[in-house]
C-alpha positions in Angstrom: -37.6 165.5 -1.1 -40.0 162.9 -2.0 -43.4 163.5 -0.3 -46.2 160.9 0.5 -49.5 161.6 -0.4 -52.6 159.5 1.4 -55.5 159.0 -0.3 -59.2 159.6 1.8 -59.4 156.0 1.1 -56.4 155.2 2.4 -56.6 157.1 5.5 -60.1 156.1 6.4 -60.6 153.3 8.7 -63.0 150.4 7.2 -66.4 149.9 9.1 -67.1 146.3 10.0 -69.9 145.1 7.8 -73.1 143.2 10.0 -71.5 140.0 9.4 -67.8 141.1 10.9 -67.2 141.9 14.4 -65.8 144.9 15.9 -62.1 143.8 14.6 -63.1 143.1 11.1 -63.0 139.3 11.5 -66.3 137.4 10.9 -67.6 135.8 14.1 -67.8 132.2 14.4 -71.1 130.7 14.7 -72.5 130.1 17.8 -73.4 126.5 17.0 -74.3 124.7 21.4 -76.6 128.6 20.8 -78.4 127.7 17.8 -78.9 124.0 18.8 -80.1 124.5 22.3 -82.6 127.3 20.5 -83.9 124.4 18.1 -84.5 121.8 21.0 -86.2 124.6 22.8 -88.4 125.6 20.0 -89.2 122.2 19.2 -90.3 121.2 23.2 -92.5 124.8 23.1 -94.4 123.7 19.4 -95.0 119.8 19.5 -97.3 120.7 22.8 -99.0 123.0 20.8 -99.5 121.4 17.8 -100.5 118.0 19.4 -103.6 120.4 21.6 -104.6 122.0 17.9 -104.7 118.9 15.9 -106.4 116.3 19.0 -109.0 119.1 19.0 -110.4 118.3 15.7 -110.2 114.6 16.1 -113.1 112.0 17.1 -112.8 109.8 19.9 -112.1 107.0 17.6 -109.4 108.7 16.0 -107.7 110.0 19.0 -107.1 106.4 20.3 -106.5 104.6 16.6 -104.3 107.3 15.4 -100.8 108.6 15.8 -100.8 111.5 18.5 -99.1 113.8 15.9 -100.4 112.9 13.0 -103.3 115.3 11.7 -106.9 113.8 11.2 -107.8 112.2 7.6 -111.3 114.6 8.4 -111.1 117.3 10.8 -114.2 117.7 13.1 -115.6 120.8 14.8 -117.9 118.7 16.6 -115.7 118.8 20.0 -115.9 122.6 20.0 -119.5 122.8 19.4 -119.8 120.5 22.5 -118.0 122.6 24.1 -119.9 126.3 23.0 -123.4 124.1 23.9 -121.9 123.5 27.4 -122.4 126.9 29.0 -118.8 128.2 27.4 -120.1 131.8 26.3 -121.3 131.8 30.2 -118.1 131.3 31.3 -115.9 133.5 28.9 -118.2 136.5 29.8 -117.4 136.0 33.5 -114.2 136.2 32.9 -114.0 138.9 30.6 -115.9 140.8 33.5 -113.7 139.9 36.3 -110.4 140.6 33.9 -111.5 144.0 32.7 -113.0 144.7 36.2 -109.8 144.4 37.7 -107.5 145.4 35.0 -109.3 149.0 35.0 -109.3 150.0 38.2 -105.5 148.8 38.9 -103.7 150.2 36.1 -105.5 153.7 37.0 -104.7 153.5 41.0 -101.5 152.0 40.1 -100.3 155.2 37.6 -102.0 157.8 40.0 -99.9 156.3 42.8 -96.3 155.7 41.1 -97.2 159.6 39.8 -97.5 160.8 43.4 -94.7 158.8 44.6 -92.1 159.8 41.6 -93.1 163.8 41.8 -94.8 163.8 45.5 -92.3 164.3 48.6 -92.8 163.2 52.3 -92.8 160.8 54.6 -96.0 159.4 53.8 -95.5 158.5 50.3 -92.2 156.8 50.9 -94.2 154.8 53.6 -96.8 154.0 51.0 -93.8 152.9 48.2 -92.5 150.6 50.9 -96.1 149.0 51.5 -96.2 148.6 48.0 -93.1 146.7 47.6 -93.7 144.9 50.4 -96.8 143.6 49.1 -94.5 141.6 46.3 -93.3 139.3 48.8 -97.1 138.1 50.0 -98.1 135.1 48.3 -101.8 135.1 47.4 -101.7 131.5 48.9 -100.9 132.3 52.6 -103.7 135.2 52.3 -106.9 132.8 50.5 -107.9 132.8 54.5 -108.4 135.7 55.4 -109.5 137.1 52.3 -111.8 134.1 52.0 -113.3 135.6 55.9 -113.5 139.2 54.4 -115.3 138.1 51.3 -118.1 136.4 53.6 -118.3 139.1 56.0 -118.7 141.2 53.0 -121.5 138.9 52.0 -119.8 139.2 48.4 -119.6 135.2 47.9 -120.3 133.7 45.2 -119.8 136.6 42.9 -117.6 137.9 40.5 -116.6 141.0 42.6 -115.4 138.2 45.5 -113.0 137.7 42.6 -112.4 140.8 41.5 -111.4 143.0 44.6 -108.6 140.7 45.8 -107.4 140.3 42.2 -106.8 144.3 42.0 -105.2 144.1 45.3 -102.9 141.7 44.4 -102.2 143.3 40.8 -101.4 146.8 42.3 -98.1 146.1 44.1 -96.2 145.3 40.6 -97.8 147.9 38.5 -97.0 150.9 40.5 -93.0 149.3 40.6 -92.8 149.1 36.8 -94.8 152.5 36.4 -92.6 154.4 39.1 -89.4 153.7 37.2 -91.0 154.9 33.9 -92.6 158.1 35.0 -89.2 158.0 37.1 -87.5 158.1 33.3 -89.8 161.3 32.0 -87.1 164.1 31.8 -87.7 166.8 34.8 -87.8 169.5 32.5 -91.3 168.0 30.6 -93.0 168.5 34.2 -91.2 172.0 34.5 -92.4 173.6 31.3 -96.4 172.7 32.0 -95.8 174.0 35.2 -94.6 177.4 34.4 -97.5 177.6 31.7 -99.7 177.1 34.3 -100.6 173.7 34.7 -102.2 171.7 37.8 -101.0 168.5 38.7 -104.3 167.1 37.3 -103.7 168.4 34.6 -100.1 167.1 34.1 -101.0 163.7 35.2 -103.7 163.1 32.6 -102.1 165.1 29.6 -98.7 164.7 30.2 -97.4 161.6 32.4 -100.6 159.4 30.8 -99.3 159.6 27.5 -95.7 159.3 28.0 -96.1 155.9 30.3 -98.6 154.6 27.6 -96.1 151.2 26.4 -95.9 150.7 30.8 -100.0 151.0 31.1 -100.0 148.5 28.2 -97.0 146.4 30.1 -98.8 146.2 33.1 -102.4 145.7 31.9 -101.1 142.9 29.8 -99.6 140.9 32.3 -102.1 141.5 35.0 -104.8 140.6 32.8 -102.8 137.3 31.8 -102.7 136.3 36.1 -106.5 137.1 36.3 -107.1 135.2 33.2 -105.5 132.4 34.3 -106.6 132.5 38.1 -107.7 129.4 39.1 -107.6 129.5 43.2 -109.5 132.9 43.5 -111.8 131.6 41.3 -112.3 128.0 43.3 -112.5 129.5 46.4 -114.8 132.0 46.4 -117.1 131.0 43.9 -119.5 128.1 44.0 -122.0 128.0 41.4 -122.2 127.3 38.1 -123.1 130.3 36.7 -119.9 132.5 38.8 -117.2 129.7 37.1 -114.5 131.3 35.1 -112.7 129.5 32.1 -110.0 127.9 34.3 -112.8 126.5 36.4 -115.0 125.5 33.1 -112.2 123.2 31.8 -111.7 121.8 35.1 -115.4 121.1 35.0 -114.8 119.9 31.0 -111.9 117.3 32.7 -114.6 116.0 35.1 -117.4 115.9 33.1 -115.7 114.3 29.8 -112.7 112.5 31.5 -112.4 110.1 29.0 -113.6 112.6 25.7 -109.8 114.1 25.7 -110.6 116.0 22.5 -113.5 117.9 23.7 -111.0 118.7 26.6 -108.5 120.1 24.6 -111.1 121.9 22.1 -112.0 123.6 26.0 -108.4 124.8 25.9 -107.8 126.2 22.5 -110.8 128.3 23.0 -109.3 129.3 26.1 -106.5 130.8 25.1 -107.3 132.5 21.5 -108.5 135.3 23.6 -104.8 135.7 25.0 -103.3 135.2 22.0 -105.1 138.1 20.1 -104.4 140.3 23.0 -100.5 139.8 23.5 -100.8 140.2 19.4 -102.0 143.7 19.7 -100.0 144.8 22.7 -96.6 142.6 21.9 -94.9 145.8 21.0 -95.8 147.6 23.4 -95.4 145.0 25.7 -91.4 144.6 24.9 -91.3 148.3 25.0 -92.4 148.6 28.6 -90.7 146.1 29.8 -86.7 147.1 28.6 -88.0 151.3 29.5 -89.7 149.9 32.6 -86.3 148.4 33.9 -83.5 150.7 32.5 -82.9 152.2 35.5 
């Protein structure tokens, strides 16, 4: 009796390569994808490069050249204008009012999600609900009131006029994306420091802290990019000079050089290099948050 004998090669099943899909047949490319992508990369840059390059131009240049085409001698003279107009001021103020309310959020927000994740009782679910509630008050129907409370407070015209609100409206979010992460921190972590003898202090600071690190990061990041780029808080409740944040210092750059559109957009770039370096540093942590943040 003839007998059939099956090589391993034979008998094992071939892997799809990257390029193949689960079937073994190469996927067709996904062309309307890849277009779309282009167009959409291409309406995101030209902006961007037409604010970089306008920023080094003259006057002269920026009404004689082509918009996109770079200057024959790039100037830095629109950004010194810019530095000599009270520009460090401004920066600092906002450095203060982003960092002042960044701070004190992210830590309420991660002591609160903590208690609400391990706590029990009717009084933090209450709390979770005012939290989520807050999410669906628009900062614009409250300017009012908060407006009243800031000059009751006599706090107007300074930077903690803008920073209080700002950490009120910041906490509602963070302590949603950090009460589905320390949500995700397996049960049993939390167990073993409490049968060596841990507090909840304890546990909050040396083991939830760490753990939630990529949310802290998450929400600090995008908090900090709202406050950055506040403009109404910032109008409102401020009226001097010296209390202006950046948003309001390129307003004031519009009005005072309406027709000096380079000088404008010099205002801009240095506007946003400070955002750029940060989402830089924290991008990975940033993408990390977010997907862990929402897996559930």
């Amino acid at each position: 009796m003839a007998t059939t004998v099956t090589t391993p090669t034979q008998g094992r099943r071939k892997t799809p390569t990257r390029h193949e899909g689960p079937a073994g047949r190469r996927p067709r490319p996904n062309w309307l994808g890849a277009i779309l992508g282009i167009v959409w990369l291409v309406i995101v840059i030209v902006p961007v490069y037409w604010i970089v390059i306008t920023s080094f131009k003259t006057q002269a240049n920026y009404y004689a050249m082509n918009p996109l085409k770079p200057p024959p001698e790039p100037t830095f003279a629109n950004y010194q204008l810019v530095i000599h107009s009270g520009f460090p001021r401004y920066f600092l103020n906002s450095v203060i009012v982003t960092a002042g309310t960044i701070v004190p959020a992210v830590l309420v927000s991660f002591m609160a999600a903590y208690a609400i994740v391990r706590g029990a009782g009717r009084t933090l679910r209450v709390m979770n609900g005012i939290f989520l509630g807050g999410l669906a008050i628009p900062l614009q129907a409250t300017i009012i009131p908060v407006y009243l409370i800031i000059i009751r407070l006599h706090l107007y015209d300074t930077l903690l006029a803008m920073i209080l609100p700002s950490i009120a409206f910041a906490i509602p979010l963070s302590v949603l994306v950090l009460t589905n992460f320390v949500r995700d921190v397996p049960r049993e972590l939390f167990e073993s420091m409490r049968v060596d003898g841990a507090s909840e202090w304890t546990t909050l600071w040396r083991l939830a802290f760490p753990l939630t690190r990529p949310a802290l990061v998450t929400v600090a990041i995008y908090n900090g990019l709202a406050v950055w780029n506040a403009f109404l808080l910032p109008l409102i409740l401020t009226q001097s000079t010296e209390k202006r944040t950046l948003p309001l210092a390129v307003w004031s750059f519009q009005s005072q050089y309406g027709v000096n559109v380079p000088a404008v957009l010099a205002s801009v770039v240095l506007t946003t290099l400070p955002i750029l370096i940060l989402y830089a540093f924290g991008r990975r942590q940033l993408v990390s948050g977010l997907t862990a943040g929402f897996s559930k």
